[in-house]
C-alpha positions in Angstrom: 36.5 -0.6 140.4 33.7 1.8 141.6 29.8 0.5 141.3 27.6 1.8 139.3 24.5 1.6 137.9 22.3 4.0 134.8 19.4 3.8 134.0 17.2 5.6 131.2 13.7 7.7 132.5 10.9 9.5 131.3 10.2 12.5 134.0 7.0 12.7 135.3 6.8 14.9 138.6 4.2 16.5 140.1 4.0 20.6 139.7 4.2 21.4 143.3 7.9 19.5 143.7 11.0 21.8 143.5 14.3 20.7 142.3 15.6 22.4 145.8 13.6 19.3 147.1 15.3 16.7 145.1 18.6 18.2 146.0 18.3 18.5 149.6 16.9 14.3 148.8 19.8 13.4 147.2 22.5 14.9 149.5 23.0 12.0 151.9 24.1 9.8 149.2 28.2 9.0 148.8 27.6 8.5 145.4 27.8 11.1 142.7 24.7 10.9 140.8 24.5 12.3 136.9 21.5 13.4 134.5 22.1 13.6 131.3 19.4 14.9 128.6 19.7 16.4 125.4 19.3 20.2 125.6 18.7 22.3 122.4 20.4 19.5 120.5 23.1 19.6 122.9 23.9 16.6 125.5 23.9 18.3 128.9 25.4 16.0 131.7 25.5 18.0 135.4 26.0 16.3 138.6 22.8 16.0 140.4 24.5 17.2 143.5 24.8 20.8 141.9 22.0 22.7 142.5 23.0 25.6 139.3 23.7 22.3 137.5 20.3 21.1 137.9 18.9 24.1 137.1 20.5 24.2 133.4 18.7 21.0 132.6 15.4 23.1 133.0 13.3 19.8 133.7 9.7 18.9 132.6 7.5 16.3 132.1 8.0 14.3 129.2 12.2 14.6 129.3 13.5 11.5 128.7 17.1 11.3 131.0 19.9 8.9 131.4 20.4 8.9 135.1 24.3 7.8 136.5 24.9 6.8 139.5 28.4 6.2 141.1 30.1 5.3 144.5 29.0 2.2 147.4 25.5 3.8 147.8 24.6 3.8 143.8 21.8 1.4 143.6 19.8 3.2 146.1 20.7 6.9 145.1 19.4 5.5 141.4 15.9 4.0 143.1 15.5 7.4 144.9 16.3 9.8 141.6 14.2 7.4 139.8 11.5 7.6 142.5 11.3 11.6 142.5 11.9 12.0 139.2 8.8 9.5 137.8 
């Protein structure tokens, strides 16, 4: 059975970080890594390693996401996300 670990977050990121930043971040994980947040009254999940997918989720402050993270790595990829994200 794969690890894996969610948790749910309110964003809260600064206006001068880029979502190019978090991806380039996030990169050197093994695990896949998920947001989730409801878009339009939609549920929108992309893979946080998808750059066009982390543009469709058009982030801002207040967004409350479920983060997923799966694979060996997953309880660090979750504390980083969490970190950039908050």
């Amino acid at each position: 059975m794969m690890d894996q670990v969610s948790e749910s977050i309110r964003v809260s990121i600064d206006e001068t970080q880029t979502i190019i930043e978090l991806s380039n971040k996030i990169q050197r994980f093994d695990s896949e890594i998920y947001l989730e947040k409801n878009v339009e009254g939609s549920l929108v999940e992309v893979n946080l390693k998808s750059f066009l997918g982390l543009i469709s989720l058009r982030l801002k402050n207040g967004d409350v996401l479920s983060v997923r993270c799966e694979g060996r790595d997953c309880s660090v990829a979750l504390e980083e996300v969490k970190q950039w994200l908050t």
